[in-house]
mmCIF file of the N, C-alpha and C atoms, coordinates in Angstrom:
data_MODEL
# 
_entry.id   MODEL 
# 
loop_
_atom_site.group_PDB 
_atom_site.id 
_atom_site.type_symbol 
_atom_site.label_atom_id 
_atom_site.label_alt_id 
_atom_site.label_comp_id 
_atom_site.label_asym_id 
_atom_site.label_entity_id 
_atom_site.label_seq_id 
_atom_site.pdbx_PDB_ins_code 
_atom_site.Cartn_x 
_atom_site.Cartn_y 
_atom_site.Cartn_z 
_atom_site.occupancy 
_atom_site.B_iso_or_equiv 
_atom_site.pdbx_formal_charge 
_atom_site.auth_seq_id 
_atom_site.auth_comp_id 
_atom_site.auth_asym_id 
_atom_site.auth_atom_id 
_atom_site.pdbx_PDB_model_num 
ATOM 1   N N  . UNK A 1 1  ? 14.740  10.406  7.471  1.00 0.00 ? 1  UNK A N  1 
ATOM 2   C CA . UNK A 1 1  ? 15.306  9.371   8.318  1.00 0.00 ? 1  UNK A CA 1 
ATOM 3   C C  . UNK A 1 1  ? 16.564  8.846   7.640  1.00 0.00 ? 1  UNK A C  1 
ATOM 4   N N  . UNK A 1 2  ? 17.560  8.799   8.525  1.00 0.00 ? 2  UNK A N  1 
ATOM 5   C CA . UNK A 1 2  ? 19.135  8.763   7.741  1.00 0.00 ? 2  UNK A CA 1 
ATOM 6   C C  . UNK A 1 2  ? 18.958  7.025   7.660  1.00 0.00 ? 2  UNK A C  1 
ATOM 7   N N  . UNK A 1 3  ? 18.627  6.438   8.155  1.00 0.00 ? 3  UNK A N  1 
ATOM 8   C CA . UNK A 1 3  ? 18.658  4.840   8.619  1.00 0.00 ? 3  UNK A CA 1 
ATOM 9   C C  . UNK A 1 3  ? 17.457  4.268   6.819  1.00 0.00 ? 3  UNK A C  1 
ATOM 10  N N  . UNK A 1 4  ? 17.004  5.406   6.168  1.00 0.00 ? 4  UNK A N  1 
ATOM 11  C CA . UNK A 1 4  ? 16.046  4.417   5.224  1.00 0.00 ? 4  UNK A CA 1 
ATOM 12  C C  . UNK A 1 4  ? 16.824  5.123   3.926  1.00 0.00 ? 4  UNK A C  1 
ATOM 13  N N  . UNK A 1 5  ? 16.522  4.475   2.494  1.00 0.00 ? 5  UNK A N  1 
ATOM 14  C CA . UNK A 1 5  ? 16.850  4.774   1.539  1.00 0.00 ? 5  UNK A CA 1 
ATOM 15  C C  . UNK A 1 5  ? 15.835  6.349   1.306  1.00 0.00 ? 5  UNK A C  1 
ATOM 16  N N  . UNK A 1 6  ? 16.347  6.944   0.085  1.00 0.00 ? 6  UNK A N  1 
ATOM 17  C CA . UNK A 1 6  ? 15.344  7.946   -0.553 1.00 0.00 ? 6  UNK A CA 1 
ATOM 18  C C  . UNK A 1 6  ? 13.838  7.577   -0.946 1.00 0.00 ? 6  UNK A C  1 
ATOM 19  N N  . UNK A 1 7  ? 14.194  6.132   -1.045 1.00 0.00 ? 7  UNK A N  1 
ATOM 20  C CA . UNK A 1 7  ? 12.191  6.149   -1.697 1.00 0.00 ? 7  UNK A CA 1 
ATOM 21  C C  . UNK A 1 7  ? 11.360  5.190   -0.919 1.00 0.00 ? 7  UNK A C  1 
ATOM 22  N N  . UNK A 1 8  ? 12.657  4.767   0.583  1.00 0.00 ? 8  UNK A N  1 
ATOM 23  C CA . UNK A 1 8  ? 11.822  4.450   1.633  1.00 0.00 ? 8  UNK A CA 1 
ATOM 24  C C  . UNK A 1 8  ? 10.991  5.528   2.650  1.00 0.00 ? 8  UNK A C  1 
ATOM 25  N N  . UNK A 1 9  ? 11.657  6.626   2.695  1.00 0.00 ? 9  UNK A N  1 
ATOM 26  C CA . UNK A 1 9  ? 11.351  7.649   3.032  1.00 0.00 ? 9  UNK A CA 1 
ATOM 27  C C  . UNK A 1 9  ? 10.255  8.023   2.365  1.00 0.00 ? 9  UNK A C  1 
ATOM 28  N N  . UNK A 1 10 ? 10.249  8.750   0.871  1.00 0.00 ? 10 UNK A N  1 
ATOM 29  C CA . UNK A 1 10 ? 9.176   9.205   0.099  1.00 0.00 ? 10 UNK A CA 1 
ATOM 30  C C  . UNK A 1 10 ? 7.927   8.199   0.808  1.00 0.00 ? 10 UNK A C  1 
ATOM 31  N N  . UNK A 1 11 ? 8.222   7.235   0.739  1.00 0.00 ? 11 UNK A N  1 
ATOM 32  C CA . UNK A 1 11 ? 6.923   6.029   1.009  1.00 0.00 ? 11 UNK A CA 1 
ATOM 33  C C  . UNK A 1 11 ? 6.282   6.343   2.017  1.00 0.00 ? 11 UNK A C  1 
ATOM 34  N N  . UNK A 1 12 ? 7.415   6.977   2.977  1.00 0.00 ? 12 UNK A N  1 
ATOM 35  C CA . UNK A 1 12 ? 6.328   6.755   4.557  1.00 0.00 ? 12 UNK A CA 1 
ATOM 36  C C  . UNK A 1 12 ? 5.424   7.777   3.984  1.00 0.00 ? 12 UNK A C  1 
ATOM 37  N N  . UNK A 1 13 ? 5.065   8.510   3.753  1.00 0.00 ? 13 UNK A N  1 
ATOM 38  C CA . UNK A 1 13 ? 4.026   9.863   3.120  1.00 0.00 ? 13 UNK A CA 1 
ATOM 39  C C  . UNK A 1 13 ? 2.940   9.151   2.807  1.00 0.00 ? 13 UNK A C  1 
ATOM 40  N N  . UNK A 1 14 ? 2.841   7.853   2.060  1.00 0.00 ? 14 UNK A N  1 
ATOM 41  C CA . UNK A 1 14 ? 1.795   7.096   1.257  1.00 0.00 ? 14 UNK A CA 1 
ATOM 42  C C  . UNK A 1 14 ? 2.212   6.166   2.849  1.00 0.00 ? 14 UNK A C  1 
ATOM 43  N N  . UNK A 1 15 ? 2.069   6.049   3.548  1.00 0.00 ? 15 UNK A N  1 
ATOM 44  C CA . UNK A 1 15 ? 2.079   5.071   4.580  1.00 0.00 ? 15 UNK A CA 1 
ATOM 45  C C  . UNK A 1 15 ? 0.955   3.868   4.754  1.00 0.00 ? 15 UNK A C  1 
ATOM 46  N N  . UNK A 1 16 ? -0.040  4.858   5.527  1.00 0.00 ? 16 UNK A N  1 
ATOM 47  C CA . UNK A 1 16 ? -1.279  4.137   5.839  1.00 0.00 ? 16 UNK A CA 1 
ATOM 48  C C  . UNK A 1 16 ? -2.478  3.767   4.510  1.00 0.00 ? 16 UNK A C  1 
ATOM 49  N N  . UNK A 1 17 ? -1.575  4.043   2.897  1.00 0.00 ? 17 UNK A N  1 
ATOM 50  C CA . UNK A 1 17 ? -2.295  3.362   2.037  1.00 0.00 ? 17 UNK A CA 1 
ATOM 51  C C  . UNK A 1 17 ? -1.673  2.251   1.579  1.00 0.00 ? 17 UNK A C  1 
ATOM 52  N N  . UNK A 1 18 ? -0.525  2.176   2.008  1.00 0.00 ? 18 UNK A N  1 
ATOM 53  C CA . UNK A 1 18 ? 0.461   1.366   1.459  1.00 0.00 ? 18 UNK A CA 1 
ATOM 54  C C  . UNK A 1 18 ? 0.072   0.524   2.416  1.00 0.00 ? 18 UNK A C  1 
ATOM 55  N N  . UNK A 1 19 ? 0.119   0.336   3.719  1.00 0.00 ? 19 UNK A N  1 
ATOM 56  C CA . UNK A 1 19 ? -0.811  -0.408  4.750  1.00 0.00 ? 19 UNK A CA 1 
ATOM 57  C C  . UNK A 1 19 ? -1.787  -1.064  3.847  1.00 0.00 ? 19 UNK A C  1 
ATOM 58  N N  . UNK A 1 20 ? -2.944  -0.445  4.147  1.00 0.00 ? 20 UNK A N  1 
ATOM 59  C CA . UNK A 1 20 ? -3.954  -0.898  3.625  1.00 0.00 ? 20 UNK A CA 1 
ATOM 60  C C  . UNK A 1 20 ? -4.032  -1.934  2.557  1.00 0.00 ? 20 UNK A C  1 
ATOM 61  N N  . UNK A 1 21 ? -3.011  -1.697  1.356  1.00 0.00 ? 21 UNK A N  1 
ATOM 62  C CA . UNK A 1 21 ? -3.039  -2.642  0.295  1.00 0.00 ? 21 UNK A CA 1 
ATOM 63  C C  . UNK A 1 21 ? -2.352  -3.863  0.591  1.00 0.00 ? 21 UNK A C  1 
ATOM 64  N N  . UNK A 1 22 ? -1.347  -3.473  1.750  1.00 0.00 ? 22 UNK A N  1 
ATOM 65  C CA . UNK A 1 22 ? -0.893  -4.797  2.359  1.00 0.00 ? 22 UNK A CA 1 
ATOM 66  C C  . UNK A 1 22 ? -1.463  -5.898  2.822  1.00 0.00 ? 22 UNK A C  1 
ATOM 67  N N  . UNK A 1 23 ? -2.677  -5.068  3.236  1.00 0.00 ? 23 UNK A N  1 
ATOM 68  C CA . UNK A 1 23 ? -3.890  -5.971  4.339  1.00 0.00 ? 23 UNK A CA 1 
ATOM 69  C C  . UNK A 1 23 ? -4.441  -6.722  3.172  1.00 0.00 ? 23 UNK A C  1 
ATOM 70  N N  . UNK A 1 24 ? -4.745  -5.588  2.438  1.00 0.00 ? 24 UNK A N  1 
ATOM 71  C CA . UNK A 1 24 ? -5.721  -6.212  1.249  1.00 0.00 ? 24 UNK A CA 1 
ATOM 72  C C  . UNK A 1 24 ? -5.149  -7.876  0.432  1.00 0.00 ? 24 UNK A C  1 
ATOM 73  N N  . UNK A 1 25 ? -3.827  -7.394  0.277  1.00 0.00 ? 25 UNK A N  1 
ATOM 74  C CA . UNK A 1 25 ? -3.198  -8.625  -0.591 1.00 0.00 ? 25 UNK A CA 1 
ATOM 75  C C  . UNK A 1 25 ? -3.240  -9.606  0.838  1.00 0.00 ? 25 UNK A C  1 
ATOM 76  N N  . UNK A 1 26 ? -2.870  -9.766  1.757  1.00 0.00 ? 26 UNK A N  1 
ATOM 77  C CA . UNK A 1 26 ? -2.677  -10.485 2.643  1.00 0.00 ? 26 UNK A CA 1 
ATOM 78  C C  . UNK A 1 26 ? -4.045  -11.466 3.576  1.00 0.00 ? 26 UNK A C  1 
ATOM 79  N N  . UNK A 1 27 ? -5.333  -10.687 3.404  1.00 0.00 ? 27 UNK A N  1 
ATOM 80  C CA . UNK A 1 27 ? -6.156  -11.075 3.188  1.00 0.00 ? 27 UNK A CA 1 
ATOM 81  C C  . UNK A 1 27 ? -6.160  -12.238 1.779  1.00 0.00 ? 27 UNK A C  1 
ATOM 82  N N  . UNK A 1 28 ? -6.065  -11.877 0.998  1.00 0.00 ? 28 UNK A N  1 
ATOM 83  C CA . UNK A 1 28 ? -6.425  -12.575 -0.520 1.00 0.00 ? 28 UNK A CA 1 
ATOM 84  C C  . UNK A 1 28 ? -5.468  -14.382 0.047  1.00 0.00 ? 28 UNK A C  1 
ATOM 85  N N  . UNK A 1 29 ? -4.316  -14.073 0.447  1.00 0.00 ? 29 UNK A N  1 
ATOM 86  C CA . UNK A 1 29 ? -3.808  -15.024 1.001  1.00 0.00 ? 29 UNK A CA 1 
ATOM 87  C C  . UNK A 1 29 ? -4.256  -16.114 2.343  1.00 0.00 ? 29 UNK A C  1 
ATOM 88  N N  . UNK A 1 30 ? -4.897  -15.695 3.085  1.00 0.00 ? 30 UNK A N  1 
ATOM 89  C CA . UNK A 1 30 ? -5.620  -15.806 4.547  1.00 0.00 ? 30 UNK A CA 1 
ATOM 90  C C  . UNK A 1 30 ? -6.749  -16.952 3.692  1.00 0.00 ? 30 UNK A C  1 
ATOM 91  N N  . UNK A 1 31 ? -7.162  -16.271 2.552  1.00 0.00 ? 31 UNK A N  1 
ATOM 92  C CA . UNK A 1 31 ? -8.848  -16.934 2.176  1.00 0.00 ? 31 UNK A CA 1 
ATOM 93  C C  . UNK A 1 31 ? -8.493  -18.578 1.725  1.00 0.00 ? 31 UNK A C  1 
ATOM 94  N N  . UNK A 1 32 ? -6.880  -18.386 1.087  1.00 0.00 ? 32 UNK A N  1 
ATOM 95  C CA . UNK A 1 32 ? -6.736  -20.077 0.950  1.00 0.00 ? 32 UNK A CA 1 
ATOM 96  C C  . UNK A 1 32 ? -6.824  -21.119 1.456  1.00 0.00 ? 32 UNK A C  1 
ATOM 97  N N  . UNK A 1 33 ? -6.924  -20.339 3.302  1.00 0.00 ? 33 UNK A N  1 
ATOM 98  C CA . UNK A 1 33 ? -6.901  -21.455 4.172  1.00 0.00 ? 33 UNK A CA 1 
ATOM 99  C C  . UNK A 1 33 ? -8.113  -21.527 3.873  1.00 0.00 ? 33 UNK A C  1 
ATOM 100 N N  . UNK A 1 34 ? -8.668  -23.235 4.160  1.00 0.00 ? 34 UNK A N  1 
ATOM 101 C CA . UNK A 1 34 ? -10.057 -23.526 4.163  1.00 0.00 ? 34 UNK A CA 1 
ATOM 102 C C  . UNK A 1 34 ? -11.042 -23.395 5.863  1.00 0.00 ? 34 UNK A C  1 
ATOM 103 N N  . UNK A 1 35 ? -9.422  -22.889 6.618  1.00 0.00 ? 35 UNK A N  1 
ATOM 104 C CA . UNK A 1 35 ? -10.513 -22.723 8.064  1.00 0.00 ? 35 UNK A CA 1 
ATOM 105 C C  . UNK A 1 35 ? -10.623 -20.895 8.418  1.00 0.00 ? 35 UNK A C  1 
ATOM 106 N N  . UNK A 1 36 ? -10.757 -20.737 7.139  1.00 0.00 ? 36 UNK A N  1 
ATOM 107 C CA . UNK A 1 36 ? -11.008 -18.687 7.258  1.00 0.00 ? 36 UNK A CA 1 
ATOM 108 C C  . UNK A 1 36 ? -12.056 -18.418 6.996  1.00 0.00 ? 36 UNK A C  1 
ATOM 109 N N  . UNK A 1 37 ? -12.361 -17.496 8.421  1.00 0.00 ? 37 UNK A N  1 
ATOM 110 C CA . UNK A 1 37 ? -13.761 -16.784 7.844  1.00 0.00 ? 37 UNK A CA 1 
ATOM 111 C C  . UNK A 1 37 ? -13.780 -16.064 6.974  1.00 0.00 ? 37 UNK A C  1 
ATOM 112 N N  . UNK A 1 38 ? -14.443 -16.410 5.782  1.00 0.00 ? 38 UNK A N  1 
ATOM 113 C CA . UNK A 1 38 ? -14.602 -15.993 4.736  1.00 0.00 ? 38 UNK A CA 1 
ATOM 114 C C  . UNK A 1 38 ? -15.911 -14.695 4.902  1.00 0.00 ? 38 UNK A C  1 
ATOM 115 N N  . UNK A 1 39 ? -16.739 -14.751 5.879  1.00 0.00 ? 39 UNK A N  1 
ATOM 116 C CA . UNK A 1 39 ? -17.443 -13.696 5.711  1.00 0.00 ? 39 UNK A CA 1 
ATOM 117 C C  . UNK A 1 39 ? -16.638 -12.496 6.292  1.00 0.00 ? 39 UNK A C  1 
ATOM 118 N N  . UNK A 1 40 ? -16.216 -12.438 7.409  1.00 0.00 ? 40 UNK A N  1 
ATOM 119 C CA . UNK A 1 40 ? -15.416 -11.541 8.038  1.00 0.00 ? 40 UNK A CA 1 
ATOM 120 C C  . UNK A 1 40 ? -14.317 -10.910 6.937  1.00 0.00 ? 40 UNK A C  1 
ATOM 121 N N  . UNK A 1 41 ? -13.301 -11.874 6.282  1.00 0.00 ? 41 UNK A N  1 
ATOM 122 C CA . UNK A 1 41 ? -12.441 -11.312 5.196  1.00 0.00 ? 41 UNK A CA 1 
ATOM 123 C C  . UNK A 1 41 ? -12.915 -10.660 4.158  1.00 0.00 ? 41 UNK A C  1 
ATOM 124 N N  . UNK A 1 42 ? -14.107 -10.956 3.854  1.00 0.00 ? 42 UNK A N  1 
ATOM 125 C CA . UNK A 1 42 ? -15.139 -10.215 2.848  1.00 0.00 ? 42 UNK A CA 1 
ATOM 126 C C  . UNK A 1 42 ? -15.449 -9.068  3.027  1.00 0.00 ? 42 UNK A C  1 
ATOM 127 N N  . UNK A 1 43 ? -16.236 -9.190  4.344  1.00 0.00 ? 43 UNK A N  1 
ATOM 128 C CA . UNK A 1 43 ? -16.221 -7.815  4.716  1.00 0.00 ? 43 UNK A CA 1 
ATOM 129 C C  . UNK A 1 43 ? -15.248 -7.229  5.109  1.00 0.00 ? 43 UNK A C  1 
ATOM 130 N N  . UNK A 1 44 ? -13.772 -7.279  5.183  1.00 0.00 ? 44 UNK A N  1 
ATOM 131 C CA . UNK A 1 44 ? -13.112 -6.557  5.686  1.00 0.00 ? 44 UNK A CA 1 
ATOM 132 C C  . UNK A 1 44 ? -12.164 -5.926  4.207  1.00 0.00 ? 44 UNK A C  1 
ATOM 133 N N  . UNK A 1 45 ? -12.053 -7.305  3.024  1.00 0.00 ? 45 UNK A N  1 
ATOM 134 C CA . UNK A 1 45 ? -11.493 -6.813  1.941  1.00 0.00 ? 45 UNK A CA 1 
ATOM 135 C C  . UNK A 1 45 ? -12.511 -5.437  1.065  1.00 0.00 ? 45 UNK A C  1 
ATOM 136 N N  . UNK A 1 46 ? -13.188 -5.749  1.376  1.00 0.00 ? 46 UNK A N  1 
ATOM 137 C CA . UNK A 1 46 ? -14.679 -4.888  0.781  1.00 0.00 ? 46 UNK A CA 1 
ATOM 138 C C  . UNK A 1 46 ? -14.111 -3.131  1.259  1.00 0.00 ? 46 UNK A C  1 
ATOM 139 N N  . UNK A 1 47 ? -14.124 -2.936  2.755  1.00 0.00 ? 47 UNK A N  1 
ATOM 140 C CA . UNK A 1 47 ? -13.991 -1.870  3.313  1.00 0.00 ? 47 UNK A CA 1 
ATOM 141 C C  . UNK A 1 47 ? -12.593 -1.440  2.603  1.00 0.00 ? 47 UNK A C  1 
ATOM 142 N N  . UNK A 1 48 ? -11.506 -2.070  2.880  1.00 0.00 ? 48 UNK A N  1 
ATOM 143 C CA . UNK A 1 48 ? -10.029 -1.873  2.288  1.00 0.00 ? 48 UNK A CA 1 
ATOM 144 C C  . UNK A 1 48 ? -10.456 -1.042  0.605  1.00 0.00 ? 48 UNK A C  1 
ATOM 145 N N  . UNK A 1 49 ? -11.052 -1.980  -0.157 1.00 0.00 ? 49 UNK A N  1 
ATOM 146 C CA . UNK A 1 49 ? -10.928 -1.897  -1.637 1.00 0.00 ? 49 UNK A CA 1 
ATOM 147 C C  . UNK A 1 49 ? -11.702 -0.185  -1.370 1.00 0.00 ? 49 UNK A C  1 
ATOM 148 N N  . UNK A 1 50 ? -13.043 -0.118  -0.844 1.00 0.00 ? 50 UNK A N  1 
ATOM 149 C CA . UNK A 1 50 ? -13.433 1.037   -0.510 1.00 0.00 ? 50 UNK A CA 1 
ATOM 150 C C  . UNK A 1 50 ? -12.369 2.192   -0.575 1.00 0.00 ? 50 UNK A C  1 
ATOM 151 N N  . UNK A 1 51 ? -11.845 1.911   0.294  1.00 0.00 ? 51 UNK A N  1 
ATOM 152 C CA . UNK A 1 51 ? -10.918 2.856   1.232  1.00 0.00 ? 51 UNK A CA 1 
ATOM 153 C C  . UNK A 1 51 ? -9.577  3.507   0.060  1.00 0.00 ? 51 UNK A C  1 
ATOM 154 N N  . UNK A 1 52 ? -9.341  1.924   -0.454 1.00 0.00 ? 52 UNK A N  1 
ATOM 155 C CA . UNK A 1 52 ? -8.140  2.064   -1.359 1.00 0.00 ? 52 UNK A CA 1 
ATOM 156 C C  . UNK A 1 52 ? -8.621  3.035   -3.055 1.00 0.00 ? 52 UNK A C  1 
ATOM 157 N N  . UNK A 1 53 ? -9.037  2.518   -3.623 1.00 0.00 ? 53 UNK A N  1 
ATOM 158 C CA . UNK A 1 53 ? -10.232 3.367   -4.415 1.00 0.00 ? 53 UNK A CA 1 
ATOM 159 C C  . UNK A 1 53 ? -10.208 4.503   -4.137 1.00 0.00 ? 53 UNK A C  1 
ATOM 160 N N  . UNK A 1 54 ? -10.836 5.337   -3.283 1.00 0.00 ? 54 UNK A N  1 
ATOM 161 C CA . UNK A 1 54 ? -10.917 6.291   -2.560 1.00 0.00 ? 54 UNK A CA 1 
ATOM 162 C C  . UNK A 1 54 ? -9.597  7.166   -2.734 1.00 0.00 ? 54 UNK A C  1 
ATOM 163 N N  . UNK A 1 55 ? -8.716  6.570   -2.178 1.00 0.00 ? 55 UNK A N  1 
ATOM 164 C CA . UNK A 1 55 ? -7.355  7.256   -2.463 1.00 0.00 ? 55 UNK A CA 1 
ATOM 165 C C  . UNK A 1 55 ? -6.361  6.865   -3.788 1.00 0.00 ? 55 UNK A C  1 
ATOM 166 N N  . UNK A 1 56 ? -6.980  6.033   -4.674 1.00 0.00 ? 56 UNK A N  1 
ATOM 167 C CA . UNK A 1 56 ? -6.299  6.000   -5.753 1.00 0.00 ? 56 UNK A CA 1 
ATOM 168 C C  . UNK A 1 56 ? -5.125  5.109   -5.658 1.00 0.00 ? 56 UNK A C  1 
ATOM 169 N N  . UNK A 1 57 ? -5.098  4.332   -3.948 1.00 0.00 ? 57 UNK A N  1 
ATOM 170 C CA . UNK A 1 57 ? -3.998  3.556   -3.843 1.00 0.00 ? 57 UNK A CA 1 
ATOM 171 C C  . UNK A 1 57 ? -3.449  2.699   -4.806 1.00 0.00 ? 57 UNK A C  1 
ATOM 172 N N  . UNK A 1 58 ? -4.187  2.047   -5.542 1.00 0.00 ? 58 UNK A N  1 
ATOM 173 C CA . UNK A 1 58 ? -4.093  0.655   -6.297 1.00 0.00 ? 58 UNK A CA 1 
ATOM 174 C C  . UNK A 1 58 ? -2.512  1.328   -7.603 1.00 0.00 ? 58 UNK A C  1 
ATOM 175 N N  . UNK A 1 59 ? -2.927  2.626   -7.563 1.00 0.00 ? 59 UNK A N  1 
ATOM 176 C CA . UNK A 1 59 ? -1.668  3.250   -8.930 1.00 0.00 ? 59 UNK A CA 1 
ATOM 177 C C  . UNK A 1 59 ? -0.480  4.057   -7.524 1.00 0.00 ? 59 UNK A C  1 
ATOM 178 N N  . UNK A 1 60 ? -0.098  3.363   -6.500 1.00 0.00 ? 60 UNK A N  1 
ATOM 179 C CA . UNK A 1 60 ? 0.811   4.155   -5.804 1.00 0.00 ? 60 UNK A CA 1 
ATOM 180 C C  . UNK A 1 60 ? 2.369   4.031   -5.861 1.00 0.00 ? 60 UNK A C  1 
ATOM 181 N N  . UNK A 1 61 ? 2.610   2.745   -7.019 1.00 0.00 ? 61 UNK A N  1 
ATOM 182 C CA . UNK A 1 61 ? 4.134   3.153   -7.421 1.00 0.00 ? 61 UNK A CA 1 
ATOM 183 C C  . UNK A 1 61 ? 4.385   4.048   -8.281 1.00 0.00 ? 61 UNK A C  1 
ATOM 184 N N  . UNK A 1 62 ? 3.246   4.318   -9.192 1.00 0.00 ? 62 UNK A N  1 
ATOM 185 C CA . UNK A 1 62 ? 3.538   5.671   -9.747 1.00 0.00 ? 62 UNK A CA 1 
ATOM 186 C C  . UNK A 1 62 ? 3.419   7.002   -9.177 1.00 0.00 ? 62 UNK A C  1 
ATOM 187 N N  . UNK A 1 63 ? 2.512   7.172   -7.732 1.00 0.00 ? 63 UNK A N  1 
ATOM 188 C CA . UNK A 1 63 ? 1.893   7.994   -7.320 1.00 0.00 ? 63 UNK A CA 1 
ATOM 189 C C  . UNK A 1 63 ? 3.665   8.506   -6.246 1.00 0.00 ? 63 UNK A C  1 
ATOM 190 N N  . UNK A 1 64 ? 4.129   7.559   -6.111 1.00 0.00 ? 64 UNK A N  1 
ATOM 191 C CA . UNK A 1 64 ? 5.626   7.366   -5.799 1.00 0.00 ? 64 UNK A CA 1 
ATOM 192 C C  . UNK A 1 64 ? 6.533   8.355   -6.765 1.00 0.00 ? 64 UNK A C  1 
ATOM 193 N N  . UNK A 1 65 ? 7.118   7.616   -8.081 1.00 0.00 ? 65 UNK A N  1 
ATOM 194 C CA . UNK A 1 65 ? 7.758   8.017   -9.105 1.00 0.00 ? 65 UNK A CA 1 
ATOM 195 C C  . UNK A 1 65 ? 7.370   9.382   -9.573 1.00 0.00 ? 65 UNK A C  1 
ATOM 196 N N  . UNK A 1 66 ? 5.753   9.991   -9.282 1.00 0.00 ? 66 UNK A N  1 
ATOM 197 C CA . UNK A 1 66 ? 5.884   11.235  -9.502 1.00 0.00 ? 66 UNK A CA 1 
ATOM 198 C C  . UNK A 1 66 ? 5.973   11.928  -8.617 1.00 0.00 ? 66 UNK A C  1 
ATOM 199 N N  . UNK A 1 67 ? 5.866   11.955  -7.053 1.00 0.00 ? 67 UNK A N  1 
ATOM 200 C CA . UNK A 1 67 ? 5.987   12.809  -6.207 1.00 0.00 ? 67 UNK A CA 1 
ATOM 201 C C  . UNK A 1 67 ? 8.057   12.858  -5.939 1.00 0.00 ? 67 UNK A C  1 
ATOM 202 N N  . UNK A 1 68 ? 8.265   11.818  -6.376 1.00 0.00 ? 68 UNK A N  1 
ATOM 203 C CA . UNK A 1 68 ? 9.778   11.804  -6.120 1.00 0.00 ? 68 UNK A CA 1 
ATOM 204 C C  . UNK A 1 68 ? 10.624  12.377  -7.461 1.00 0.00 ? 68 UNK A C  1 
ATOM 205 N N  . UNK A 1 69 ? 9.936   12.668  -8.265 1.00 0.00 ? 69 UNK A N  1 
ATOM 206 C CA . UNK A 1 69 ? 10.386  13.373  -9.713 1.00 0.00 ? 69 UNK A CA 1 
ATOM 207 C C  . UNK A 1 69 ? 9.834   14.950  -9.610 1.00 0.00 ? 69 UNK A C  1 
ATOM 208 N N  . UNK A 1 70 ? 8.844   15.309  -8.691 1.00 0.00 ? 70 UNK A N  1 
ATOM 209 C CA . UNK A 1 70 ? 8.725   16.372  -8.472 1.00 0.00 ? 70 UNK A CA 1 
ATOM 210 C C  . UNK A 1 70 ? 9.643   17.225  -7.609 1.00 0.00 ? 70 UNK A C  1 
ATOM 211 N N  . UNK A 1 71 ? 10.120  16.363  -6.913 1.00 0.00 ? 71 UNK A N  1 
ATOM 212 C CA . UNK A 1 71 ? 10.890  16.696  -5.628 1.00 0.00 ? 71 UNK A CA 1 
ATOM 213 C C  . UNK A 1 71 ? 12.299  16.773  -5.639 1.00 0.00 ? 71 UNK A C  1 
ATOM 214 N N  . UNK A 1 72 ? 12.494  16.165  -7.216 1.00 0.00 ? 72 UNK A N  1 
ATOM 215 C CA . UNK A 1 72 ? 13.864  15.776  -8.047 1.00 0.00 ? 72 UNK A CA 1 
ATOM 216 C C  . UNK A 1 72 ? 15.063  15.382  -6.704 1.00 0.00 ? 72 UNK A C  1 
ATOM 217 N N  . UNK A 1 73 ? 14.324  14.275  -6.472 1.00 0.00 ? 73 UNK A N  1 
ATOM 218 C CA . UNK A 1 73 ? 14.894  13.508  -5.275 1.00 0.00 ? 73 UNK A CA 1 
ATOM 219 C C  . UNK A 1 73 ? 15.985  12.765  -6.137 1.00 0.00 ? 73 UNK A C  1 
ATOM 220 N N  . UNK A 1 74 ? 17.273  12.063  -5.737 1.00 0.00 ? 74 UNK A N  1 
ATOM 221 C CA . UNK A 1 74 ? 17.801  11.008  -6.035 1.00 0.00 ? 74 UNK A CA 1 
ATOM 222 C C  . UNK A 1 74 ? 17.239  9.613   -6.623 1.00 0.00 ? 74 UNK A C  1 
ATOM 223 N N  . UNK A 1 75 ? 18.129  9.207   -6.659 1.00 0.00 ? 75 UNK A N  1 
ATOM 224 C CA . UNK A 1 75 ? 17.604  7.799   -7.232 1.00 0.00 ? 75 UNK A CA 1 
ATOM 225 C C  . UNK A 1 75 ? 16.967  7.239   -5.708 1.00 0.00 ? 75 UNK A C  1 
ATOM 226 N N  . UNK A 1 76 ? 15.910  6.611   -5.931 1.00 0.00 ? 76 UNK A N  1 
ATOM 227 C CA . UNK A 1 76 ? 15.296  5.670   -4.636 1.00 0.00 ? 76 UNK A CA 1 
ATOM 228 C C  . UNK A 1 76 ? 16.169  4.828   -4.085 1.00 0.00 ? 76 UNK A C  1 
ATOM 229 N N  . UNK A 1 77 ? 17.297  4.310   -4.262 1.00 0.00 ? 77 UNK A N  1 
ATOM 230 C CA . UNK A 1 77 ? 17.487  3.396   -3.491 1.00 0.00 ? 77 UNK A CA 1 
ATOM 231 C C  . UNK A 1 77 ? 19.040  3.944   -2.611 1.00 0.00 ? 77 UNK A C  1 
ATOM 232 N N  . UNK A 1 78 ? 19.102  5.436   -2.697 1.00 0.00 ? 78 UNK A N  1 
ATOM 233 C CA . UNK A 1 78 ? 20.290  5.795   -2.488 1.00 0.00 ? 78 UNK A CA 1 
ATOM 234 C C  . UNK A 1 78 ? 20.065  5.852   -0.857 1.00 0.00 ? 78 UNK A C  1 
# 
């Protein structure tokens, strides 16, 4: 996509984990309110962490830096 940088691009590939951890942190934020269901966010951070785990998301700026060093892409932000 001519419209994104080099390591916005690389990213979309890790998309829907990069999602996911979004939810996850954004949840963590949601729980401060004192009028959040806290069981629902529980169970929903629970499934995420699952999910994320699973794919190793939690290490995906490196999982980044090496698929884009394999690919001997440019600098990311070109």
């Amino acid at each position: 996509d001519d419209t994104k940088t080099v390591g916005e691009n690389i990213k979309m590939a890790f998309g829907p984990i990069a999602e996911k951890v979004a939810r996850f942190n954004a949840i963590g934020e949601e729980m401060a309110n004192p009028d959040a269901d806290f069981d629902a966010l529980m169970e929903e951070m629970g499934k995420l962490q699952t999910e994320i785990d699973a794919a190793d998301g939690w290490d995906l700026d490196s999982q980044l830096e090496q698929a884009m060093d394999a690919l001997q892409c440019p600098d990311p932000d070109t």
